[in-house]
C-alpha positions as CSV (number, residue, x, y, z in Angstrom):
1,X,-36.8,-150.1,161.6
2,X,-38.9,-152.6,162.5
3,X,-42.0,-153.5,160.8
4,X,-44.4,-153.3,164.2
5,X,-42.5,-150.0,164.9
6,X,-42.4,-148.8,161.2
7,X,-46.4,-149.2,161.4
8,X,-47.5,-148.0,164.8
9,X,-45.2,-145.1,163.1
10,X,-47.6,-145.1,160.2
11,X,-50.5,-145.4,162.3
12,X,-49.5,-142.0,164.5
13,X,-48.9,-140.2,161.4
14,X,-52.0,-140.8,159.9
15,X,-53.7,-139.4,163.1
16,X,-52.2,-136.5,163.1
17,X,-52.6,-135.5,159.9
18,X,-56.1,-136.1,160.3
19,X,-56.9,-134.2,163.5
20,X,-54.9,-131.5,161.9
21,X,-57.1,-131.4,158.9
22,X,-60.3,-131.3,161.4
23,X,-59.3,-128.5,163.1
24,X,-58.2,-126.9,159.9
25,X,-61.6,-127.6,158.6
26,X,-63.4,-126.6,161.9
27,X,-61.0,-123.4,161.9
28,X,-62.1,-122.6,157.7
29,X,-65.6,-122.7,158.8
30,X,-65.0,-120.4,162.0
31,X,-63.0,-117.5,159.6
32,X,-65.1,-117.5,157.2
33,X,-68.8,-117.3,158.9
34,X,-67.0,-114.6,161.1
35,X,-65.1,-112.8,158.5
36,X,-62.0,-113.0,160.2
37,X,-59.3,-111.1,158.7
38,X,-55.8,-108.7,159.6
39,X,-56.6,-106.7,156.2
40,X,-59.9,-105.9,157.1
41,X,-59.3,-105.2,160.7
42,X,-56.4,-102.8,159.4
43,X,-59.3,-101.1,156.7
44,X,-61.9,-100.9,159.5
45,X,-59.6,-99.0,161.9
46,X,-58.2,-96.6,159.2
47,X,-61.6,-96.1,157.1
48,X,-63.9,-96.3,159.9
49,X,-62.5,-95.7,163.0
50,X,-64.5,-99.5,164.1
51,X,-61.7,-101.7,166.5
52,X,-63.9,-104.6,166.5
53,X,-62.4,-107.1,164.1
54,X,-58.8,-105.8,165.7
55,X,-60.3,-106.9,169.1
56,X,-61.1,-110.4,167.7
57,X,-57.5,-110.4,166.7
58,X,-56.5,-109.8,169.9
59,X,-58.7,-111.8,172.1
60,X,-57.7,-115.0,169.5
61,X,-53.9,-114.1,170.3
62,X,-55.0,-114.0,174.1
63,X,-56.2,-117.4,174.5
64,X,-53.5,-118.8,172.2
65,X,-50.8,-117.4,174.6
66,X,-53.3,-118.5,177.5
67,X,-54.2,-122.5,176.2
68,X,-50.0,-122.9,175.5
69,X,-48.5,-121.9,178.7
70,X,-51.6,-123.9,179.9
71,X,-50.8,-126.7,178.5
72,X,-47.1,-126.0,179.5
73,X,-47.7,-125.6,182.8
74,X,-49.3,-129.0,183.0
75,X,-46.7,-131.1,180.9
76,X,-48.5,-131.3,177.7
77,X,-46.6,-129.4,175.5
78,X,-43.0,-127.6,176.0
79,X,-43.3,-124.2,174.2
80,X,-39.6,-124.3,174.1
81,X,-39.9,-127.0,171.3
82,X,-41.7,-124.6,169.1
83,X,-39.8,-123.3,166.1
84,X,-40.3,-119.8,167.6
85,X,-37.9,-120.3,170.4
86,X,-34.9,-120.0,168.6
87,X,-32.7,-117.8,170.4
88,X,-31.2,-116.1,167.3
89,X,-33.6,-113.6,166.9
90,X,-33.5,-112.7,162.7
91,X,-35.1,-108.6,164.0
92,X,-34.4,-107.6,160.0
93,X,-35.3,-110.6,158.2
94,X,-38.7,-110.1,160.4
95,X,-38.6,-106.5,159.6
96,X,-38.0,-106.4,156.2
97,X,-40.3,-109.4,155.4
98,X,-43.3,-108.5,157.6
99,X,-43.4,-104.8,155.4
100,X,-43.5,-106.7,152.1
101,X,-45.9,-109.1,153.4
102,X,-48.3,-106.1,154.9
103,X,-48.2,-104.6,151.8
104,X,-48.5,-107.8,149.6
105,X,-51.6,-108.8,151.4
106,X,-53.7,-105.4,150.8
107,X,-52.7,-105.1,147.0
108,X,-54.0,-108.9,146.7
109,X,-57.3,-108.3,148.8
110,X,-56.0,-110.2,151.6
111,X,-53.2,-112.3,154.0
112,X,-52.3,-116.2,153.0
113,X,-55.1,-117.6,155.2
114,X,-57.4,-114.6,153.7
115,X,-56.5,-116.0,150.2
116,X,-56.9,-119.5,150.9
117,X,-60.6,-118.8,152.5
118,X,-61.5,-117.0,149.3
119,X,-61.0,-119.7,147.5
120,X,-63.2,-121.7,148.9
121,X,-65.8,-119.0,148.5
122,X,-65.2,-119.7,144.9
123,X,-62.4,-116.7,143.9
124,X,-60.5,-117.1,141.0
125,X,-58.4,-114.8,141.0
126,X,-57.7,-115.9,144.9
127,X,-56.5,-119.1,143.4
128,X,-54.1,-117.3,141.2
129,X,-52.8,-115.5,144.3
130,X,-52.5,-119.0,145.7
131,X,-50.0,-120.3,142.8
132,X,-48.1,-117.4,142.7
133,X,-47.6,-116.7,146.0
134,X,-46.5,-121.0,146.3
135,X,-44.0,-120.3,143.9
136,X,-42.8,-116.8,144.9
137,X,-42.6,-119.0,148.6
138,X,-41.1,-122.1,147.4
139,X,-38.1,-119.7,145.7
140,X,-37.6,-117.8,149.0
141,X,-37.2,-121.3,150.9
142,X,-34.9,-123.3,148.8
143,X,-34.6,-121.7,145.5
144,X,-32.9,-118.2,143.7
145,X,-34.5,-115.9,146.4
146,X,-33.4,-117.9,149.2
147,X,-29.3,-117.6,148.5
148,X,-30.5,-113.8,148.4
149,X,-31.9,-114.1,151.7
150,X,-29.7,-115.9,153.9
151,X,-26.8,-113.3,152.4
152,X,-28.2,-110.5,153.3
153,X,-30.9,-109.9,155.8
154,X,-30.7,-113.4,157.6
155,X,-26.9,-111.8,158.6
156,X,-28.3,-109.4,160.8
157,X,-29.2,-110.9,164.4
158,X,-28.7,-111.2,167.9
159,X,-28.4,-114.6,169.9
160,X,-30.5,-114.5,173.5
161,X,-30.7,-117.8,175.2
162,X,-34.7,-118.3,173.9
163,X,-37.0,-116.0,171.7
164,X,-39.9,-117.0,174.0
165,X,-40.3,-113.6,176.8
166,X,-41.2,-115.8,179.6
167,X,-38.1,-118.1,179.5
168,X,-36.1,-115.3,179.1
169,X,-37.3,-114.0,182.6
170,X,-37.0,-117.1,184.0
171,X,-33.4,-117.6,182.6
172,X,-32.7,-114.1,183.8
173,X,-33.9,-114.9,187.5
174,X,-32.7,-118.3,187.3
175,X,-36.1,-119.7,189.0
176,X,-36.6,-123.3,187.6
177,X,-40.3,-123.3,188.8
178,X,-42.2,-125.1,185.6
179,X,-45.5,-122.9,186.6
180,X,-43.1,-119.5,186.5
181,X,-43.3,-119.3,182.4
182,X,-46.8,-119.7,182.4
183,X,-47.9,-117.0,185.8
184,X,-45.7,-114.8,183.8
185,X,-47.5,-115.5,180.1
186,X,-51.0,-114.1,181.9
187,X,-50.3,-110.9,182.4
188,X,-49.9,-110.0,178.7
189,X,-53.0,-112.2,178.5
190,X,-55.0,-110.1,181.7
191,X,-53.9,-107.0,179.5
192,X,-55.4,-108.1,176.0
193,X,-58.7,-109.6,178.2
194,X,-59.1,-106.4,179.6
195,X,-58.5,-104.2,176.4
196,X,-60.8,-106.6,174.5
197,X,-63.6,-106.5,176.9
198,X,-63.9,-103.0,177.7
199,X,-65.8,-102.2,174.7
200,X,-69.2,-102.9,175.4
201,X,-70.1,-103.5,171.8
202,X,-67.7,-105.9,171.1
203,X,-69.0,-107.6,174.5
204,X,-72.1,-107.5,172.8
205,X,-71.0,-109.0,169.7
206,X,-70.7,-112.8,168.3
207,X,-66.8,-111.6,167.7
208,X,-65.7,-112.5,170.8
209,X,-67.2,-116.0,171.0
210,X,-65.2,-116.0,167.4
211,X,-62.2,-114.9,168.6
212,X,-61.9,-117.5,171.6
213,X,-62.4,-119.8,169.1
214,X,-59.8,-118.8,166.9
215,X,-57.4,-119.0,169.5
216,X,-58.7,-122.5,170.4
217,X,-58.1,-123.5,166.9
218,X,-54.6,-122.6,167.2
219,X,-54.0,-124.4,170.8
220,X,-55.4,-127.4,169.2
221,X,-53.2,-127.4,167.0
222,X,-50.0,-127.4,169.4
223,X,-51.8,-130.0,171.1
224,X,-52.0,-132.3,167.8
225,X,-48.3,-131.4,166.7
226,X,-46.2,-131.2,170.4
227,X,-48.4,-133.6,172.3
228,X,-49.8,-136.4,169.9
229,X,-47.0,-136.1,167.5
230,X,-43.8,-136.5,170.0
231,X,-41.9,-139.4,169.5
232,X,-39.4,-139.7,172.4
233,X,-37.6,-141.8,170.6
234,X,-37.7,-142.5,166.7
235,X,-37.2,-146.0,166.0
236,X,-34.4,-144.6,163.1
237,X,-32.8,-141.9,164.5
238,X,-33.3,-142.6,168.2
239,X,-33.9,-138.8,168.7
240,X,-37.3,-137.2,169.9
241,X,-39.2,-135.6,167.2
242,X,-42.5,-134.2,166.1
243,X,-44.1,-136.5,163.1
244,X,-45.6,-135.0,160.4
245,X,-44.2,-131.8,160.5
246,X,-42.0,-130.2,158.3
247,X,-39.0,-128.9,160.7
248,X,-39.0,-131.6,163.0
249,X,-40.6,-129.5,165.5
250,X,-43.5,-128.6,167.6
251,X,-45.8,-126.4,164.4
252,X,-49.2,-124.5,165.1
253,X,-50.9,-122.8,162.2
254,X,-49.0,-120.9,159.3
255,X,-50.0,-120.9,155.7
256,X,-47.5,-119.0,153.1
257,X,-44.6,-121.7,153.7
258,X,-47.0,-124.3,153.6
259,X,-48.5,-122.9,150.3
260,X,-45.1,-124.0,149.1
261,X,-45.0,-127.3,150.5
262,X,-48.6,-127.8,149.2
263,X,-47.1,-126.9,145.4
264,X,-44.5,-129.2,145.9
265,X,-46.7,-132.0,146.9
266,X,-48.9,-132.0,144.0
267,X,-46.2,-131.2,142.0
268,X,-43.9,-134.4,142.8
269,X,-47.1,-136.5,144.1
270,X,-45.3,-139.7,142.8
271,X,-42.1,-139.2,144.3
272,X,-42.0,-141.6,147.6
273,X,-40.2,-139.1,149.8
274,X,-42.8,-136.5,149.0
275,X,-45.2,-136.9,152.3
276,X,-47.9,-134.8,153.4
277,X,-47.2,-132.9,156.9
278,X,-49.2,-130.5,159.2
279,X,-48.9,-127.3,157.3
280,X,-50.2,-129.1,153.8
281,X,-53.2,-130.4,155.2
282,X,-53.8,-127.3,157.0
283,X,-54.0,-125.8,153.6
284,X,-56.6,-128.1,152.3
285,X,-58.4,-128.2,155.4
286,X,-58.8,-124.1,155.2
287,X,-60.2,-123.9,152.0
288,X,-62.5,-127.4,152.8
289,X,-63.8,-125.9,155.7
290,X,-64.2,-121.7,153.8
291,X,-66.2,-123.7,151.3
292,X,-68.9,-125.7,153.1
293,X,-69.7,-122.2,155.2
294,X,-70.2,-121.1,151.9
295,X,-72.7,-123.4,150.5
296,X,-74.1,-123.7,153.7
297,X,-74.6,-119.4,153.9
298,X,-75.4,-119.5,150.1
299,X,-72.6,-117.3,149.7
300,X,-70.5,-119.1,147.5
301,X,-69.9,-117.0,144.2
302,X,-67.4,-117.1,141.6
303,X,-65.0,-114.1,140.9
304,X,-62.6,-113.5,138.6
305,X,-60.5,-110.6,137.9
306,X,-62.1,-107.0,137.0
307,X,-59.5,-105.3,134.7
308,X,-55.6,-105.4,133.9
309,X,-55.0,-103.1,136.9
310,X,-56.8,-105.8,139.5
311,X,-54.6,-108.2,137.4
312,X,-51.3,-106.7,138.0
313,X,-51.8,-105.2,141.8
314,X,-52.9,-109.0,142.5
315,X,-49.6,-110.5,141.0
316,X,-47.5,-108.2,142.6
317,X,-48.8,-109.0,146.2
318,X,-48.7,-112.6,145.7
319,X,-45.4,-112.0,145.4
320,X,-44.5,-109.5,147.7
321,X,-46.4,-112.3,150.0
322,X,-44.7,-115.5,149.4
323,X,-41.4,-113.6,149.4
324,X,-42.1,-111.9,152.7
325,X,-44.1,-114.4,154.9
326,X,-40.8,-116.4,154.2
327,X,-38.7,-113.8,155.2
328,X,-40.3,-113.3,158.3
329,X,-40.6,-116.5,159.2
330,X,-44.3,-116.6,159.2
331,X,-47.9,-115.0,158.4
332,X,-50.1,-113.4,160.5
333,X,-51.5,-116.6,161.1
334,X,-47.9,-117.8,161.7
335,X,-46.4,-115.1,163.4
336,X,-49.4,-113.5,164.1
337,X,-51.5,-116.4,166.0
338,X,-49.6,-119.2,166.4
339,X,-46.0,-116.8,166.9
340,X,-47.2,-114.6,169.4
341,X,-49.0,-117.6,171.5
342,X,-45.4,-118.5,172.4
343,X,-44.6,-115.1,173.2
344,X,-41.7,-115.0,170.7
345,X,-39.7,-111.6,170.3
346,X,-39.0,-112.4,167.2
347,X,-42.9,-112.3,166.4
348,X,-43.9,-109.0,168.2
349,X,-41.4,-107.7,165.5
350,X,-42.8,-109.7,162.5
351,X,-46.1,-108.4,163.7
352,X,-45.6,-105.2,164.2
353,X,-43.7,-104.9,160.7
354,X,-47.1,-106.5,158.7
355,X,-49.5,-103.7,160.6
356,X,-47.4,-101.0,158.8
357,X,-46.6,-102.8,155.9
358,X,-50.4,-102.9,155.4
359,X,-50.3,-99.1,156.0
360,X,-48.1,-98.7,153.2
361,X,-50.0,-100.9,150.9
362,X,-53.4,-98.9,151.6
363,X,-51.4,-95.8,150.3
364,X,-50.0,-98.0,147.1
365,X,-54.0,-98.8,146.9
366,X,-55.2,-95.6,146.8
367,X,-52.7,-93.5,144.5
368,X,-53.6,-96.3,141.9
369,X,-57.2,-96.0,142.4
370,X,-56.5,-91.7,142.1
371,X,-54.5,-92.3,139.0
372,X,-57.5,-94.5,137.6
């Protein structure tokens, strides 16, 4: 490569990475003053009957799918470069992993971007979650876990042409309009608006300015990964790419893989192939952005474990966590946010699978809190 090349290379790299880690930091600051979080919109439905967190939820996945076909449309970004549009759709991997990671996130008092926000808020015992759930990750990616995986549930798929709904309608109907994807993306998005908004409280409430700007956090991000970082052309390989990134790809937000990655960068910190990408930062950025809403609410406390039995249920869904974010190919930021801005079927199922995994960990929850 040439040295010119090598460092304008460098130089794009280093910009990425940085406005990924602002918007990380902006987007830590945003959860954590609005208390953004699937386990808690799960508990408020099923304790207390209140939809409004699970309205922010929706109204963030809303203008996700609404600010990527956007950006689509106009010749930003191609959501067909995402890693969700892999047309072999893994239905059991995303099954089997999104229950383990539903339940994993209630027995350890929250999801991966949960934990990481925690941390920042100065928990302990979050930061335990954190290291176990890397390793429990890093193990389901590339170590003992992951010949498991790919032999068993990974087996079980179907091929489709593209995961992403749109682009299989257009496929279907063989329109090559570029503007068809994106006039088809908004009427799942009219849907969620109108579901959202019909609530008068919640159009009342600071949520919904939260959970535009959620959704904004994670159309930024496609905008930083598939729009700054494409390379037509590497100088090396001579093949487009995405820099920074860990696939190669177009990445938005996820966290439990990149809990891994963020391990494994500490871990071999000296080793000159070890480079930071888009999900590491992301990690960093999180927790930066959790703790200066903190100190800046005065809520910044530190917590450590209550008793043997906090101990152990934490542990256990750090594991079932790493093990099943991996699985299904993402979190609920991952599949959740950034999955289902793309319109992936492969994420409606991941998605649906967490919400009832978290069910069953609410039922694990309370017969241990009966037998206590």
């Amino acid at each position: 490569m040439d040295t010119l090349e090598q460092i304008a290379l460098t130089r794009l790299t280093y910009t990425v990475l940085t406005a990924g880690f602002g918007v990380s930091v902006v987007l830590g600051w945003i959860m954590q003053r609005s208390h953004f979080c699937t386990m808690g919109a799960v508990s408020d439905i099923v304790n207390m009957g209140d939809w409004t967190r699970m309205r922010t939820w929706v109204l963030a996945m809303a203008t996700g799918v609404l600010g990527l076909y956007g950006l689509g449309s106009l010749g930003y970004v191609d959501p067909l470069a995402s890693i969700y549009s892999n047309g072999r759709v893994l239905w059991l991997s995303a099954i089997v992993g999104g229950l383990l990671f539903g339940a994993g996130m209630v027995l350890a008092s929250g999801c991966s971007s949960k934990t990481l926000l925690r941390i920042g808020g100065g928990s302990l015992k979050s930061l335990v979650v954190f290291v176990v759930m890397g390793l429990f990750s890093f193990m389901t990616l590339r170590g003992v876990l992951a010949v498991l995986r790919t032999s068993t549930v990974d087996q079980i798929n179907f091929d489709l042409p593209t995961a992403l709904l749109p682009y299989l309608v257009v496929n279907a109907v063989g329109d090559p309009s570029p503007l068809l994807p994106a006039g088809l993306a908004m009427l799942p998005v009219f849907a969620a608006l109108v579901w959202c908004f019909s609530s008068a409280e919640f159009r009342r409430s600071s949520q919904a300015v939260y959970g535009v700007l959620i959704g904004l956090a994670v159309v930024a991000m496609w905008l930083v990964s598939g729009y700054i970082g494409f390379v037509a052309e590497h100088p090396s390989t001579l093949e487009p790419t995405y820099v920074a990134t860990n696939t190669g790809r177009m990445e938005a937000l996820s966290f439990t893989a990149p809990m891994a990655y963020t391990l494994n960068w500490l871990i071999y910190f000296s080793d000159a192939r070890n480079v930071l990408t888009l999900g590491v930062v992301s990690v960093f950025g999180l927790i930066g952005g959790s703790l200066l809403a903190s100190i800046a609410d005065r809520t910044f406390r530190w917590e450590g474990f209550s008793s043997t039995s906090d101990t152990a249920l934490h542990l256990l869904g750090a594991a079932l966590m790493g093990v099943g974010g991996v699985t299904a190919l993402g979190c609920t930021v991952g599949q959740g946010l950034s999955g289902i801005s793309t319109l992936s079927i492969t994420s409606f199922i991941a998605l649906g699978a967490i919400f009832a995994g978290s069910l069953i960990g609410f039922k694990i929850q309370l017969w241990v809190l009966m037998r206590d």
